[in-house]
C-alpha positions in Angstrom: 9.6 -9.1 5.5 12.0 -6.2 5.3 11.3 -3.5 3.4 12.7 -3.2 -0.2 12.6 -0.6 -3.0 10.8 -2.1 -5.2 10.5 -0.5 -8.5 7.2 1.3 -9.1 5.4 1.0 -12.9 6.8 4.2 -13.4 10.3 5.8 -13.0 9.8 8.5 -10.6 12.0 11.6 -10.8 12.7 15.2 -9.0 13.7 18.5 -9.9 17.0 20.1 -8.6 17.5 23.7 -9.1 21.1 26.0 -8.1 20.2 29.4 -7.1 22.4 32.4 -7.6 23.0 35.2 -4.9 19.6 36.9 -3.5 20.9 40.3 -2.3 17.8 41.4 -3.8 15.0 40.1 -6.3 17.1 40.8 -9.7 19.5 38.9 -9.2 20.8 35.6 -11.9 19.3 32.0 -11.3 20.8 28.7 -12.8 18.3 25.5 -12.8 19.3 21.9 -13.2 18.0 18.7 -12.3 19.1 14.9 -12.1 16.4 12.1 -12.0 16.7 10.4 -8.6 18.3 7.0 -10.3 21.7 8.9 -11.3 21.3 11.4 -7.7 24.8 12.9 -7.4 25.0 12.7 -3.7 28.1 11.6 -2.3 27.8 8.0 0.1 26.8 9.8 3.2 23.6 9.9 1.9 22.6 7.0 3.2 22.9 7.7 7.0 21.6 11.3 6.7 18.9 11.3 4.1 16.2 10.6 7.0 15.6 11.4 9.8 17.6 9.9 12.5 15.1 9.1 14.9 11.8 7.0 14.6 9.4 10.2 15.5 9.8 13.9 14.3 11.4 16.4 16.9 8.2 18.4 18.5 6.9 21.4 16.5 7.6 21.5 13.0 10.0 18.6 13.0 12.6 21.5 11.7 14.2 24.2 11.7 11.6 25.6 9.6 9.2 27.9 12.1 5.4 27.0 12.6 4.6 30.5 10.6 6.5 29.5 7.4 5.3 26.5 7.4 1.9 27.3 7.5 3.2 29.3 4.0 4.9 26.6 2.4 1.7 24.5 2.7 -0.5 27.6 1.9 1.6 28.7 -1.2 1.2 24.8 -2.5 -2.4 24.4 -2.1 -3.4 28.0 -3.6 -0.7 26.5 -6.2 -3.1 23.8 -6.8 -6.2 25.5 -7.1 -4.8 27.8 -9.2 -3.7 24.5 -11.8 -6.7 22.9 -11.3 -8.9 25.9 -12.1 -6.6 26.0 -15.1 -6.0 22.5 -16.7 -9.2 20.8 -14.7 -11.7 23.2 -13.9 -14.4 21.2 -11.0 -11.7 18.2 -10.2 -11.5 18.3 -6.4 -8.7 19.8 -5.3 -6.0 17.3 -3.3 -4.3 19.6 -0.7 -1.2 18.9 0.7 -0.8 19.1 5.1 2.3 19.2 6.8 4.5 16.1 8.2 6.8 16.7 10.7 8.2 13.1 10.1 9.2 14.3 6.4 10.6 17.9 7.5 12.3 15.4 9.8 13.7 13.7 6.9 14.6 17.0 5.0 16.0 18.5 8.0 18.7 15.4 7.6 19.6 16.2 4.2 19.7 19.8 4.8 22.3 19.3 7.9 24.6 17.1 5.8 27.3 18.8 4.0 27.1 16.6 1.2 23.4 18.4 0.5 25.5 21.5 -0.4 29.3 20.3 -1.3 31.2 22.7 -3.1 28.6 25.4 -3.0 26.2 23.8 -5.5 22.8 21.7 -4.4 22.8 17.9 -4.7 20.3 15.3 -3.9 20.2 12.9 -1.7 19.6 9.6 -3.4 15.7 8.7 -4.3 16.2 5.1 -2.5 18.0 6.6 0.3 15.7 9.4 1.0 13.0 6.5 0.9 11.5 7.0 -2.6 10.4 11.2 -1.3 10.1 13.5 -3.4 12.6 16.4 -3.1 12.7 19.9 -4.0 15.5 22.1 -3.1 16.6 26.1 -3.0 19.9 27.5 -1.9 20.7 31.2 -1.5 23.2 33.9 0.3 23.2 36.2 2.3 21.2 35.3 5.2 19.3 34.8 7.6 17.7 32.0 5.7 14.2 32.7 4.2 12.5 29.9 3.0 9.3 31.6 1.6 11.3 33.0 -1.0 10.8 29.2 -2.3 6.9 29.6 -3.3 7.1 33.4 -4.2 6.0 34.1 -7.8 7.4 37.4 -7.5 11.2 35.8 -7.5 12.2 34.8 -10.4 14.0 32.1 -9.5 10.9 30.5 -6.8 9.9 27.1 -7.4 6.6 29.0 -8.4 8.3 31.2 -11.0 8.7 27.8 -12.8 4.8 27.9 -13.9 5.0 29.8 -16.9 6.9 27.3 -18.0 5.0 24.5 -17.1 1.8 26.3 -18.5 3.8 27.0 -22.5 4.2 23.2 -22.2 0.1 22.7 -21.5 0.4 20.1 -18.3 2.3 17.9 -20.6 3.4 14.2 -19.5 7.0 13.8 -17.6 9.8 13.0 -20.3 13.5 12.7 -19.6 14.0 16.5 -20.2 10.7 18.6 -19.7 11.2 18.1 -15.4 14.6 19.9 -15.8 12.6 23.0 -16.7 9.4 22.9 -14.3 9.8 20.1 -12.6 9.9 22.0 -9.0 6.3 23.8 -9.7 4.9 20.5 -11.1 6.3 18.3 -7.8 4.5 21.7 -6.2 1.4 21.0 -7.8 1.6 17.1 -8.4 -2.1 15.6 -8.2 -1.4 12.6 -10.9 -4.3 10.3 -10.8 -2.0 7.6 -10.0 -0.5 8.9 -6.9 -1.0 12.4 -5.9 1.3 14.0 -3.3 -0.5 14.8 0.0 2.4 15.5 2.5 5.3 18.0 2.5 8.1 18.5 4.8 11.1 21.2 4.9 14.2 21.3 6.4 16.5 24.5 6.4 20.1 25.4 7.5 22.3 28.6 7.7 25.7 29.0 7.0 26.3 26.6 4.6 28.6 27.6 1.5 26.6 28.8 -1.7 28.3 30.2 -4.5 32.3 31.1 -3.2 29.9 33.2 -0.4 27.8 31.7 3.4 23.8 31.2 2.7 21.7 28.6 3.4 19.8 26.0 2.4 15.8 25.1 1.7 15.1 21.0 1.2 12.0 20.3 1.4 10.1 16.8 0.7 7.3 15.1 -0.4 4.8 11.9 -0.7 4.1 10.3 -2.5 6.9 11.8 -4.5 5.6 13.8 -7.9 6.9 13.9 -11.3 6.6 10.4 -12.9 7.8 9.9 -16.0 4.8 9.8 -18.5 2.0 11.1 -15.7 0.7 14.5 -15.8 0.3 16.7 -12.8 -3.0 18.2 -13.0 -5.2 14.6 -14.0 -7.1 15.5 -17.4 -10.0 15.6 -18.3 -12.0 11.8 -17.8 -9.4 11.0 -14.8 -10.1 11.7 -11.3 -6.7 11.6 -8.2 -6.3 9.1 -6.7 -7.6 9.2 -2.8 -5.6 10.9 -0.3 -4.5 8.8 2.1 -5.2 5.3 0.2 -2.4 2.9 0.0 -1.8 2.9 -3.6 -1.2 6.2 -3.6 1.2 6.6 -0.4 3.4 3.4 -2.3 3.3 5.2 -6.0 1.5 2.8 -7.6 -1.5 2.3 -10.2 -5.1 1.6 -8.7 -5.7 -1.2 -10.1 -7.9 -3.1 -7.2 -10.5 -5.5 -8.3 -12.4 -7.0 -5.8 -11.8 -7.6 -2.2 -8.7 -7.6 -0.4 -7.2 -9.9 2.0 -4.7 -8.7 5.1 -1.8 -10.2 7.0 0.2 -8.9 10.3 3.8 -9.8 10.7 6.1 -8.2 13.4 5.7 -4.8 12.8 4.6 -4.7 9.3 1.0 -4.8 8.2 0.0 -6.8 4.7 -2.7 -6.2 2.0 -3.2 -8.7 -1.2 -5.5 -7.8 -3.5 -6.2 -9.3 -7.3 -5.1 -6.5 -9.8 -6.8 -5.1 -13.0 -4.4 -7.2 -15.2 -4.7 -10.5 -13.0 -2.1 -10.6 -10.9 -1.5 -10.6 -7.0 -0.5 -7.5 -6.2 1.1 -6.3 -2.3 0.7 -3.5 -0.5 2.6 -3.3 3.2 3.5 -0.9 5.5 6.9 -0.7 7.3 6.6 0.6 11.1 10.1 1.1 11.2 9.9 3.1 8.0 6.2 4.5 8.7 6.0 4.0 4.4 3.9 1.9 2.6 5.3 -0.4 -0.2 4.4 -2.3 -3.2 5.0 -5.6 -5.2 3.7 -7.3 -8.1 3.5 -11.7 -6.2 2.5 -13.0 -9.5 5.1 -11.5 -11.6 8.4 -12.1 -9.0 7.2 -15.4 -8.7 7.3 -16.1 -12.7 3.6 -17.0 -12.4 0.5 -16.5 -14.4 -1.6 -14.0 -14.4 -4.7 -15.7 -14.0 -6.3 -14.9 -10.5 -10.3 -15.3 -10.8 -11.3 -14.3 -7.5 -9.8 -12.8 -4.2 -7.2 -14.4 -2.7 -6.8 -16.0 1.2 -3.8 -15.2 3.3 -1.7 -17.6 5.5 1.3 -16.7 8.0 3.6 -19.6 8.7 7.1 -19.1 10.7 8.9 -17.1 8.2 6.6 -17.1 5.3 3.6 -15.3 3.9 1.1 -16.8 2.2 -1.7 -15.9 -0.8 -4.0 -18.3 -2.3 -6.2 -17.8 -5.0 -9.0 -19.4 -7.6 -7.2 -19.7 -10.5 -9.1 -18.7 -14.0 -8.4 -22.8 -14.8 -10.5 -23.8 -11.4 -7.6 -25.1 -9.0 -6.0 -23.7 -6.0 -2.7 -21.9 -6.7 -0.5 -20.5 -4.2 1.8 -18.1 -4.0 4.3 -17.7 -1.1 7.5 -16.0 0.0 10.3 -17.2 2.1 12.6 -15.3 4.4 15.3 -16.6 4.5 15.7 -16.8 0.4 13.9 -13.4 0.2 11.9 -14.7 -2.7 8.3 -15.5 -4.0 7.7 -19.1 -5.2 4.0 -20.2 -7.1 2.7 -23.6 -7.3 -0.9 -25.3 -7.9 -2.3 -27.1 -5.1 -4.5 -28.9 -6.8 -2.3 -30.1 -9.2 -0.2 -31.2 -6.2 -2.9 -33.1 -4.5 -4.3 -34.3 -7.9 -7.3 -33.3 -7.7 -10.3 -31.6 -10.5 -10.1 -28.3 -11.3 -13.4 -27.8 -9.7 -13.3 -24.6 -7.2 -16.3 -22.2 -8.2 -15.4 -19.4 -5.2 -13.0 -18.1 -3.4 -10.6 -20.0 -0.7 -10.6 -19.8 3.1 -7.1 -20.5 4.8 -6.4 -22.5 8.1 -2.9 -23.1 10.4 -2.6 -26.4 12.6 -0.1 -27.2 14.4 2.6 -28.4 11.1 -0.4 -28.5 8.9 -1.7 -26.0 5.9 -5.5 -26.0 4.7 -7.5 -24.7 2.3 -11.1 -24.9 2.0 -13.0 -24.1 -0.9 -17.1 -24.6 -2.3 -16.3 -26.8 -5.4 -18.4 -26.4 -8.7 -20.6 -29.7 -7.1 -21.8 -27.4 -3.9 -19.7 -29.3 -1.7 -17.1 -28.1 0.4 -13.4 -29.3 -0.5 -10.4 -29.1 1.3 -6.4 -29.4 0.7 -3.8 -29.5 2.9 -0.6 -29.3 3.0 1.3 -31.7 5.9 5.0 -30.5 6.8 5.9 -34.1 8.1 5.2 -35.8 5.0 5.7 -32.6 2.9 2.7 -33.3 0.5 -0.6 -31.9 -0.4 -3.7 -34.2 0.7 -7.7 -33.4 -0.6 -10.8 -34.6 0.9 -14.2 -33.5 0.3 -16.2 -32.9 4.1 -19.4 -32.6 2.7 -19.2 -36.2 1.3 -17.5 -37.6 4.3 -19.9 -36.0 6.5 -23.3 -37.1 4.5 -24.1 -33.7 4.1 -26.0 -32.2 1.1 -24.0 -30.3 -1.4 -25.6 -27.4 -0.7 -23.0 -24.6 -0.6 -24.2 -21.7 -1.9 -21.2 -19.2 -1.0 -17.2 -19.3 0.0 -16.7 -20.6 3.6 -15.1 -19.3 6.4 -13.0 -21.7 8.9 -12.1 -21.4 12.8 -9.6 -23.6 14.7 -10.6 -25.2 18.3 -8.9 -27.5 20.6 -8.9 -31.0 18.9 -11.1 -29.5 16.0 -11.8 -27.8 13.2 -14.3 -26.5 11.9 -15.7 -24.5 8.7 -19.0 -22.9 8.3 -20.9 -21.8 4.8 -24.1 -20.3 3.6 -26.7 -23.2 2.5 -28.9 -23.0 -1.0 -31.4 -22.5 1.2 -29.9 -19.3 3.2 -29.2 -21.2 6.3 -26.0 -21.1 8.1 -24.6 -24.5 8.3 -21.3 -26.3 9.6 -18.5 -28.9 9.3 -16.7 -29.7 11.7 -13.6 -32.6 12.0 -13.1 -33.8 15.4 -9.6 -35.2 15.9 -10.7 -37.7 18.7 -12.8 -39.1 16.6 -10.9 -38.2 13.4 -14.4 -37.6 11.6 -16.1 -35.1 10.2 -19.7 -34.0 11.4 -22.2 -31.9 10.3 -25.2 -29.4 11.0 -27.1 -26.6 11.3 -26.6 -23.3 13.1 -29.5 -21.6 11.9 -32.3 -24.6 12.5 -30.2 -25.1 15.8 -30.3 -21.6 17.3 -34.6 -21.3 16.3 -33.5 -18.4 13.1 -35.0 -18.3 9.8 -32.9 -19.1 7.0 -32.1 -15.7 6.0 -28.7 -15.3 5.1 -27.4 -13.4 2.1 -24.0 -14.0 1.8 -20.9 -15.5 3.1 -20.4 -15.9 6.8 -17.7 -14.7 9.4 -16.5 -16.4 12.5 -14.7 -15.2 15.9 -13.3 -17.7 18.7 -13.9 -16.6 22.0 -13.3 -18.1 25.4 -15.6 -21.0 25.5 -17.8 -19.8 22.5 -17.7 -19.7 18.8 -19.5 -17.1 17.3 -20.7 -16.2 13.1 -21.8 -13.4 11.8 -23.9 -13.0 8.5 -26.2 -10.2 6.6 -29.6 -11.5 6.6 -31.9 -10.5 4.0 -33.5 -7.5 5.1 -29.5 -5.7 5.8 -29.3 -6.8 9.6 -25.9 -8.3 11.0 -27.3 -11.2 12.5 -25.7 -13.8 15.1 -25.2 -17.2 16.4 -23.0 -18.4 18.8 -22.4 -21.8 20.5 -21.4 -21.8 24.1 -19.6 -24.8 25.7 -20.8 -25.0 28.9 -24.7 -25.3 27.6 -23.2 -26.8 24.5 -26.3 -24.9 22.6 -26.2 -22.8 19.6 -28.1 -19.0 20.3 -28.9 -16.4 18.3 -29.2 -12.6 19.0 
């Protein structure tokens, strides 16, 4: 799945600021800004707004020496503890750390001539510099100095911008109130929604400034800062987001509920999880990129947003696939296609026309041109759908009934795929581990126990896990006094242990 800019709940927007002559600390500032979406960048933005190579340069990742930018990152955290002490007084403090990668990317911008056409500043486009934040600083004579960004004492720093910020009390992004502070608050930017962790800075000499030769500061961030209707400094009642999670790297809302459930594609790594609000919402990250993105499943897929539990993933040659308990009982799905670069929805048990009957969430299985889902129906038996590509239709049976077996499913199942079989493996009512398993020479379905097979108490807690190993199948389970417990069946004995 290629990456794509997909808009975050909130527009997200930059400060831009044109600095006068700095002979000496008197002298005359202009400020300005433009909101990434109308960046004034000419086209060459797009092959020089990152850097050009997949890993940073050694050092730095600049120009920028290892002494200033151990300031830079100094001068923003004492930044922050100086807002939080002010607007948030015990709110942890979310420092930022240096990443080479991004002074890679601003070292781009800051080498392109476009980055300081006509002597003025412009920004790269937000898109283009992959959805960074950006703050930049240009200045004559040199040698370049790019301190002079974060110093309070000049009053045209990036830090100079706080008295500012402070007459307006924290207040939320609008449309105009970033033009005047929006440097300092992108400085500063701990939103509870994303906070900014990283910074990166590029610098050149000799680029025109003014009618005269200075240089140029750009320096980046992520997530980027100063989203419309977000404050900085989180109030009062609101905590930041974590560093380093997901939702905060791909600018978007936590609003996790429940567990999540995880795909790998060629060099992309997947995470669905059921939103706040009801949706399926996405969270990948790009290797090529190295940046984690965000989509809303339910909502590009014109679908409901009525996901009861947490979903199941599927790959399939070039699709991804969710599946989810609906709050109705059936088994919808959600997938997108490559080669349409779209999300489609549809209800498998509609499909298969079957109850609406599922009372947990779904386990996911790939045969050879075949689809499955498995699911403990409200009866306690285990239920299965499947989709079969030759026929293009979705089947159900119920294995518990075709293999005589109690309905006795007390959790969700898990499944494994073996040569010639497949098989599917639950918590009982009575806390045993127990088994179905279809055998394809015999195209039947058989059942048992693992637990009363391998000499264990029935003991488990909660929903089991399975692993395929040469010759073996193994499950995993909690037990009821915390232990991970084990069983395994091994071919050549063809006996189930425990350990």
């Amino acid at each position: 799945m290629k990456p794509n800019p997909f808009a975050a709940a909130t527009a997200a927007v930059c400060g831009l600021v044109l600095m006068a002559p700095v002979p000496a600390a008197s002298a005359g500032a202009r400020a300005a800004a433009d909101a990434p979406e109308a960046a004034t960048a000419p086209a060459s933005v797009t092959r020089s707004a990152l850097c050009p190579t997949p890993q940073a340069p050694p050092g730095t990742g600049s120009r920028v020496s290892a002494a200033d930018a151990e300031g830079l990152v100094r001068a923003h955290n004492e930044a922050r503890r100086e807002a939080v002490a002010k607007y948030h007084p015990g709110l942890p403090v979310v420092s930022v750390s240096w990443d080479p990668k991004l002074a890679c990317d601003a070292q781009a911008w800051a080498d392109d001539p476009a980055s300081s056409a006509g002597g003025t500043l412009h920004h790269s486009g937000f898109e283009d510099r992959g959805r960074e934040g950006e703050n930049l600083l240009n200045s004559y004579p040199g040698p370049a100095r790019p301190l002079v960004a974060v110093d309070p004492a000049v009053h045209y720093s990036w830090t100079a911008e706080k008295a500012a910020f402070d007459a307006d009390g924290n207040a939320p992004v609008d449309g105009t109130n970033y033009r005047v502070w929006g440097h300092y608050s992108q400085m500063v930017w701990m939103s509870s929604a994303s906070p900014t962790t990283t910074i990166g800075c590029g610098v050149k000499e000799g680029v025109p400034v003014s009618g005269n030769t200075g240089w140029i500061l750009v320096c980046r961030y992520a997530p980027a800062g100063n989203r419309t209707g977000e404050r900085a400094i989180p109030p009062g009642g609101e905590v930041a987001a974590p560093a380093g999670s997901w939702n905060a790297r791909a600018q978007v809302a936590t609003d996790a509920v429940g567990d999540p459930a995880t795909m790998v594609t060629p060099n992309q790594q997947h995470v669905f999880y059921r939103s706040e609000d009801g949706a399926i919402k996405h969270l990948f990250w790009d290797a090529s990129a190295n940046r984690v993105f965000a989509d809303d499943w339910s909502r590009k897929a014109g679908a409901a947003a009525d996901v009861a539990g947490n979903p199941a993933t599927m790959v399939w040659p070039n699709q991804q696939h969710v599946f989810y308990r609906s709050t109705a009982g059936t088994v919808r799905h959600l997938f997108w296609d490559a080669n349409l670069n779209r999300v489609f929805a549809e209800d498998w048990s509609q499909m298969a026309g079957v109850a609406a009957d599922v009372a947990g969430d779904p386990a996911t299985m790939v045969t050879p041109n075949q689809q499955h889902v498995f699911y403990r129906s409200t009866a306690g038996t285990v239920r299965h759908l499947f989709w079969d590509a030759s026929q293009n239709r979705v089947f159900a049976d119920d294995w518990s009934q075709k293999a005589a077996a109690a309905a006795d499913v007390a959790g969700n199942p898990a499944t494994m795929v073996w040569p010639g079989q497949q098989h599917v493996f639950y918590r009982s009512t009575s806390g045993a581990i127990k088994h179905l398993f279809w055998d394809a020479g015999q195209n039947r379905v058989y059942a048992e126990d693992w637990s009363r097979m391998g000499r264990v108490a029935s003991d488990a807690t909660d929903d089991p896990a399975t692993l395929v190993w040469p010759n073996q199948q193994h499950v995993f389970y909690r037990s009821d006094d915390g232990a991970i417990k084990h069983l395994f069946w091994d071919a050549p004995a063809n006996r189930v242990f425990s350990q």
